[in-house]
C-alpha positions in Angstrom: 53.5 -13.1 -38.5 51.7 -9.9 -37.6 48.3 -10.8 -39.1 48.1 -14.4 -37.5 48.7 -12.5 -34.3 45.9 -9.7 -35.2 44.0 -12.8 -35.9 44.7 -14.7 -32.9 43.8 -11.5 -30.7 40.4 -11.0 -32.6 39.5 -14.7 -32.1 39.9 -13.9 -28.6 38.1 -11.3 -28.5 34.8 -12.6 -29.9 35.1 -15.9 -27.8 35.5 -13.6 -25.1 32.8 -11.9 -25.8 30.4 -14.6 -27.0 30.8 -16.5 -23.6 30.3 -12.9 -22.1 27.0 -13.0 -24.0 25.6 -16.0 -22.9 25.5 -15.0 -18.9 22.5 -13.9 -17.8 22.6 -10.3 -15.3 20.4 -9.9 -12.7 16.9 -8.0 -13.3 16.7 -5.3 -10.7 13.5 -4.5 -11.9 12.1 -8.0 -10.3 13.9 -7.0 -6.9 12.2 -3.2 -6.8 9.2 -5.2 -7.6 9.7 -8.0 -4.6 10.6 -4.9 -1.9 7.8 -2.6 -3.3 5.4 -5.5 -3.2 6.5 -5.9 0.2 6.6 -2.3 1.2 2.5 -2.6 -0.1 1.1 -5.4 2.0 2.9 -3.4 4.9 1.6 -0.3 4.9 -1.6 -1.7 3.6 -2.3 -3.4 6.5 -1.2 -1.1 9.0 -3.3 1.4 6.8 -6.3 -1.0 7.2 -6.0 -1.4 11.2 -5.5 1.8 11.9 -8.6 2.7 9.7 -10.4 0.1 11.5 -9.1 1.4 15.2 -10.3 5.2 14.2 -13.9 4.1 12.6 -14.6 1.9 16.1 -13.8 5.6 17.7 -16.1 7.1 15.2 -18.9 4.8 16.0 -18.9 5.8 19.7 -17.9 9.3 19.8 -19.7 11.0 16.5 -23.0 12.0 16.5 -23.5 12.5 12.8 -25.0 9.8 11.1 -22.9 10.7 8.1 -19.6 9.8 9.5 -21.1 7.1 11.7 -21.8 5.3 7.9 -18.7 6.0 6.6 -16.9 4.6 9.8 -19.1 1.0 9.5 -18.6 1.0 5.6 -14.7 1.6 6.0 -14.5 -1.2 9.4 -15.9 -3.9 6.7 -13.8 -2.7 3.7 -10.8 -2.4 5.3 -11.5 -5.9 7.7 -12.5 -7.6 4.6 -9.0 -6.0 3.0 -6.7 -6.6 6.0 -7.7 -10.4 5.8 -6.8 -10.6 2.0 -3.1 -8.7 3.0 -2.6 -10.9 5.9 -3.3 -13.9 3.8 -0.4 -12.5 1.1 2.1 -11.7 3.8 1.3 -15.3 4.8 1.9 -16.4 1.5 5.3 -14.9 0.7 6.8 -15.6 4.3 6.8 -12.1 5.4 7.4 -11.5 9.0 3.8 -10.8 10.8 2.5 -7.2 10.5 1.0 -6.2 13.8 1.8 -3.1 14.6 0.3 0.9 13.9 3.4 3.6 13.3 3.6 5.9 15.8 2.1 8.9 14.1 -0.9 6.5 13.2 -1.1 5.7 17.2 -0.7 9.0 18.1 -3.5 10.6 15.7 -6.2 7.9 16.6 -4.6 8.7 20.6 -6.1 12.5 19.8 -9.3 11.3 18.4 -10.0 9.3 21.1 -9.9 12.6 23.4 -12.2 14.1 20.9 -16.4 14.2 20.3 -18.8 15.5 18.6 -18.1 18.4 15.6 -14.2 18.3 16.4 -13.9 14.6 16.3 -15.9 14.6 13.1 -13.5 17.0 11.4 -9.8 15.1 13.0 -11.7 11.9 12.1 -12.4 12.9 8.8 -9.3 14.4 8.1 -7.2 12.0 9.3 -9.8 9.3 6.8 -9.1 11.6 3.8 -5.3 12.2 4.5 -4.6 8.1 4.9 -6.8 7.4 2.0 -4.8 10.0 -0.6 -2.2 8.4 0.1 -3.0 4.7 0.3 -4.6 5.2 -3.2 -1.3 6.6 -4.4 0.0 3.5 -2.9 -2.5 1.0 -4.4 -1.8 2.4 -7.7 1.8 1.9 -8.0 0.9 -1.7 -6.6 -1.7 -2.2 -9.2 1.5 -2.5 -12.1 3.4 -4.7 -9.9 4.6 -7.9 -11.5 3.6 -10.0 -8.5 -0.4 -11.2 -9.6 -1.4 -11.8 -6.6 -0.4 -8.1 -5.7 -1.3 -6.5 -8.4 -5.1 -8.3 -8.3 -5.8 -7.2 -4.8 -4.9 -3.5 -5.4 -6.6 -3.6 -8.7 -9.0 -4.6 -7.2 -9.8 -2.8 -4.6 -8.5 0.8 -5.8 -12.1 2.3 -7.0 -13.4 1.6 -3.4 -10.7 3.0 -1.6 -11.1 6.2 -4.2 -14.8 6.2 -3.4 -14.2 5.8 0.7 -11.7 8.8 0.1 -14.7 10.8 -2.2 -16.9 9.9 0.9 -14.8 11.0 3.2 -14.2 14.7 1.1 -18.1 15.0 0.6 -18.5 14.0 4.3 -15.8 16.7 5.4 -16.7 19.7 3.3 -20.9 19.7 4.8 -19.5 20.1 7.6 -18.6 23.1 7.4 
């Protein structure tokens, strides 16, 4: 009597278990990728319009024809790159991005208060500070499982890593 009951409990068990086995558990790693995916067009476009914002300042108030360059390269880089974000967050149904932080606004606030040798070095401080860290950003985006994510920050990581070696080259003849 004892062993059909051991045997009764052990069948059980490994029905229990193989209809346990068959469920399928949620991959977290596909909702990191959705938010970080996300969290890239984001800041990718608010990284590209407030580029775009400090490079028209550069235009007008610089009177080095070295950052003047780098200001109209990095306007149709990142125009050219905001339109390709925009068109993603389109895409996936992401609530429009239209808006610069605050500490973005603020900095390009200062620059516009600023000309000549000082606006040169805020300008191209504030270039080589966004651009560290949208390549940081770019390259965690670049292994995201998302294509069309991972294509445009593939894609577009060496010029964003050449705008920011621009921008350092730029920065230290000045002084």
């Amino acid at each position: 009597m004892k062993n059909l009951l051991y045997l009764s409990v052990a069948f059980l068990f490994l029905v229990f278990a193989a209809s346990c086995h068959d469920r399928k558990g949620k991959n977290y790693n596909d909702i990191n990728d959705e938010q970080e995916g996300e969290q890239f067009i984001r800041s990718g476009i608010e990284s590209s319009m407030s580029d775009i914002k400090a490079s028209g300042l550069a235009i007008t108030n610089s009177n080095n024809h070295k950052v003047i360059g780098l200001a109209k390269m990095l306007i149709e880089s990142h125009t050219k790159l905001d339109s390709a974000l925009r068109q993603l967050e389109a895409d996936k149904k992401m609530a429009n991005s239209g808006a610069i932080s605050n500490a973005h606004a603020d900095m390009i606030k200062d620059l516009s208060k600023k000309s000549g040798p000082a606006f040169d070095k805020a300008y191209l401080q504030m270039i080589v500070n966004d651009h560290e860290e949208v390549v940081k950003l770019y390259t965690t985006a670049s292994a995201n499982s998302d294509e069309k994510i991972k294509k445009i920050a593939s894609e577009n990581l060496p010029a964003i890593k050449m705008q920011l070696d621009s921008a350092n080259k730029i920065c230290i003849s000045l002084k």
